[in-house]
N, C-alpha and C positions, 0 to 999 in steps of 0.2 A: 811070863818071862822070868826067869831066873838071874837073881842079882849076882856076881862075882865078888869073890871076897877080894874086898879090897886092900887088906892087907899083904897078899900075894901080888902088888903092884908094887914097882919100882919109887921110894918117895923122888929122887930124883926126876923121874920123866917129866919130859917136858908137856905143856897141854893138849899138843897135838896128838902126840907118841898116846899119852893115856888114853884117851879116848880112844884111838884107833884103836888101840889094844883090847881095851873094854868091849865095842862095836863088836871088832870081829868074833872075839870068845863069848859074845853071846850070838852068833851067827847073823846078824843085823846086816842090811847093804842102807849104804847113803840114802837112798827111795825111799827104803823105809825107814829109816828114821827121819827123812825129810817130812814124810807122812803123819808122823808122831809129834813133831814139835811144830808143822805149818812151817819151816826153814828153808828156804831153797836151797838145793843138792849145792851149787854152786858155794854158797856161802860154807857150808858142814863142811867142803873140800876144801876150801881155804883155809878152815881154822883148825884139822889136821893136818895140814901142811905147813901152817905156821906164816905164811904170806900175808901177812897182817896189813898191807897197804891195799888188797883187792877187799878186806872187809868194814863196813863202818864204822863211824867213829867211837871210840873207846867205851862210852855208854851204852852204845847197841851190842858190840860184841859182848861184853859184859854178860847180856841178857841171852846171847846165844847163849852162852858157855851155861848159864846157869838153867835153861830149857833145855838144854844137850844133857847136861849129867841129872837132870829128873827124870830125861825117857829111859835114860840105865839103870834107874836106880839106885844111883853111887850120890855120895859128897857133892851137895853145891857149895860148900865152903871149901872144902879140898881142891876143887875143881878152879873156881875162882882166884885160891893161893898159886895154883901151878901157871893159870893162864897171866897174872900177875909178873911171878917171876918171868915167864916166858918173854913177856910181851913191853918190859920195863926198857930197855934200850929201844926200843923205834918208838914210843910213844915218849920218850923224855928228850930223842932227836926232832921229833916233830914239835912240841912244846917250846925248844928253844928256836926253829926255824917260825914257828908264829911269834913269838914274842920278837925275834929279830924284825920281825915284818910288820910289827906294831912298833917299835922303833922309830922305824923307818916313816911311817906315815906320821906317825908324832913329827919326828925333825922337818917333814913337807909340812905338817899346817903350821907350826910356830915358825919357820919361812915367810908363808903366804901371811900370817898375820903381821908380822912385824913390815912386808912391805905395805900392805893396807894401812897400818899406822902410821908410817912415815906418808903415805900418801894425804891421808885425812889433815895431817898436821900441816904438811904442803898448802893446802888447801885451805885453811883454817888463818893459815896466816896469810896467805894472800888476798884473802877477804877480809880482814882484816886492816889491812895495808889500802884498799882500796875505798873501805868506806873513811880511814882519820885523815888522808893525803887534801879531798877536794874540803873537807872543813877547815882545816887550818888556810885553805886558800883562802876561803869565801868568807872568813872573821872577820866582823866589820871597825871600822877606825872608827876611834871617837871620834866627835865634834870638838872643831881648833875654836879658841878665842880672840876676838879682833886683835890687830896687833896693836903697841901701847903706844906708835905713834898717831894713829887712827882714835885713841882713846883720850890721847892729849889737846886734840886740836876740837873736840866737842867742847863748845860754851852754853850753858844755858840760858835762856832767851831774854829779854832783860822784864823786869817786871814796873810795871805801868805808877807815876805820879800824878795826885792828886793836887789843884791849884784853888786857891779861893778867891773870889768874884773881887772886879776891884770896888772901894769905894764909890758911890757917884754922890759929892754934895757939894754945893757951890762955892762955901765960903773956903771950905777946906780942900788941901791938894790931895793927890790920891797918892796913896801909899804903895809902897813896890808891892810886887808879888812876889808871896813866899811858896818854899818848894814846902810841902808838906810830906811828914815821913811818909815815908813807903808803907806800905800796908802787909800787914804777914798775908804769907799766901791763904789761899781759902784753906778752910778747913773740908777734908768732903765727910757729906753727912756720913753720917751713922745709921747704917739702918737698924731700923725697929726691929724686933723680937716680935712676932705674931701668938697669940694665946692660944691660937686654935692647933690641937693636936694634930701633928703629920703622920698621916698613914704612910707606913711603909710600902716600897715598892711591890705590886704584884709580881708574885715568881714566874718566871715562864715555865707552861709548862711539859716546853721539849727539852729545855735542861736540867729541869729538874729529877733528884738523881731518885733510880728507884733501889728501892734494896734485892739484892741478889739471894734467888732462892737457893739455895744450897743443893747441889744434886745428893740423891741418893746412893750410897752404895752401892755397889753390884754386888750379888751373891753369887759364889761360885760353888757352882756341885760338889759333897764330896762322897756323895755314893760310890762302891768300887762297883765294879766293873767282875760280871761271872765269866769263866771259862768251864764248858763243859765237853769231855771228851767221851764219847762211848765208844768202846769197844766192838766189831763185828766180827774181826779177824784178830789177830795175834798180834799185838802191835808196840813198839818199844817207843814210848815218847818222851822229850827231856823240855820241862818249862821254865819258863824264865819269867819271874812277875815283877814288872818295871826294871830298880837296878839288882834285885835278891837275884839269893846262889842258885842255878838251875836245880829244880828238884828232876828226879826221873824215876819213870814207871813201866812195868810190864803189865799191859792188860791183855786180861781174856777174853775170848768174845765173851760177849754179853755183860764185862763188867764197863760200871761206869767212873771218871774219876772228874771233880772240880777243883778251879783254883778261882783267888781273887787277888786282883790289883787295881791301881788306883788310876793309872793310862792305859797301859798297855803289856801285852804280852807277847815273847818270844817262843815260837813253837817249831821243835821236830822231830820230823816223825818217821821212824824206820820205816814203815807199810801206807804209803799215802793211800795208799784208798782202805787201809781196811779199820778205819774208823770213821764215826759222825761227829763232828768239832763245830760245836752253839757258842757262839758270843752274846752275852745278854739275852738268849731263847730264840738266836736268830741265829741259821746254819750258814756253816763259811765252808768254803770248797766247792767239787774238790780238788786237792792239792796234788794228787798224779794218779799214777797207774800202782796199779797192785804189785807189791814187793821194793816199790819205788822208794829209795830216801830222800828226803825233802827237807833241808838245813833252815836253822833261824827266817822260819814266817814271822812277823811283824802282824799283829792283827791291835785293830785298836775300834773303839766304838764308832 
């Protein structure tokens, strides 16, 4: 195959125009070039035509454009720069139509949040309200003290007089009897003090308290997590490892490529069947039919 000088090209053209141009002056039909890059005819018409919405998304066409101008022979940077310019107004309208749509679902959950707050808070205080209302019922009243007419009309009992026996003698008269003082009240004893040492009460021992064993920590794994992707067919994949930037790749059959993360990974893939994708040495898929694109899989251990 005979390379065309590329200098004899228009810098202006746009990426469809060049190639086309290229294709035909080296007598090439779409078939065979589809033959040459593993492309479907479909897709190589689109991206001479410039219809940038029937082709995938910006990372895959990317990897057309850059397997399209190897099977020519020409500039994959050249090629890249023109599909660039070409293709900068529908993909900078799409960009703003996704971020409008991430917006948009942003202002619906901080909606939905702020009603579930208000809801919790409802809720919080009306439990609240129902456990301090029946306490303050149920608070019990002191004990009153008798009243002080009731305190005034108590006398203490009277306490008892001692007499002494009269006289008896003939010649003399007997003498009156006298009251004898009153007697101070009893004294009440005093008890003794015992010598003998008092054991202390035995503990019971169902309440006696015991000491609490401390749990263990939990260990939490921090092994990452392998992504393995092989190559069988021609395949354009773009990964996502947990929140990092997607990396993207072109493999060839037979090449392999890994990644690691610490949850999970984002996967997709221009050609769903024409790779083998191992999570930790355990195969996942598969994800469609051949030449099928297959957007953010989610795979996690």
């Amino acid at each position: 195959m005979s390379n065309l000088d590329e200098p004899t090209m228009a810098s202006s053209d746009s990426i469809g125009v060049y190639l086309k141009k290229i294709r035909e002056a080296q007598g090439l039909s779409l078939d065979q070039v589809a033959s040459l890059t593993r492309i479907q005819p479909k897709f190589l018409q689109a991206l001479e035509d410039e219809v940038f919405e029937q082709l995938p998304e910006r990372v895959f066409t990317r990897g057309f454009v850059r397997t399209y101008a190897r099977s020519l022979g020409i500039s994959e940077e050249d090629a890249l720069r023109r599909f660039s310019d070409s293709s900068n107004d529908y993909y900078q309208q799409g960009q703003k139509a996704q971020h409008q749509a991430q917006l948009q679902i942003q202002e619906e959950k901080r909606g939905k949040l702020n009603r579930n707050l208000v809801i919790i808070i409802s809720i919080i205080i009306l439990v609240a309200l129902g456990f301090l209302l029946p306490n303050q019922q149920e608070h019990p009243q002191p004990p009153t003290s008798p009243p002080e007419e009731e305190r005034a009309d108590f006398t203490p009992p009277a306490q008892p007089t001692l007499e002494t026996p009269d006289a008896q003698t003939e010649d003399t008269e007997p003498e009156p009897t006298r009251l004898t003082e009153t007697s101070s009240p009893a004294q009440e004893p005093q008890s003794t003090l015992s010598s003998e040492p008092v054991s202390p009460p035995a503990a019971d021992p169902e309440t006696t308290p015991t000491e609490a064993v401390p749990a263990e920590p939990e260990t939490t794994a921090t092994d990452p997590i392998r992504l393995e992707i092989q190559a069988t067919q021609l395949t354009w994949v773009v990964v996502k490892s947990d929140s990092d930037s997607p990396q993207e790749a072109l493999l060839q059959p037979g090449q392999t490529a890994t990644w690691e993360a610490q949850q999970q990974f984002t996967l997709t893939l221009g050609n769903a069947a024409g790779s083998i994708v191992k999570l930790n040495g355990e195969p996942r898929g598969p994800f469609g039919k051949p030449g099928q694109v297959v957007r953010e899989v989610v795979l996690k251990p």
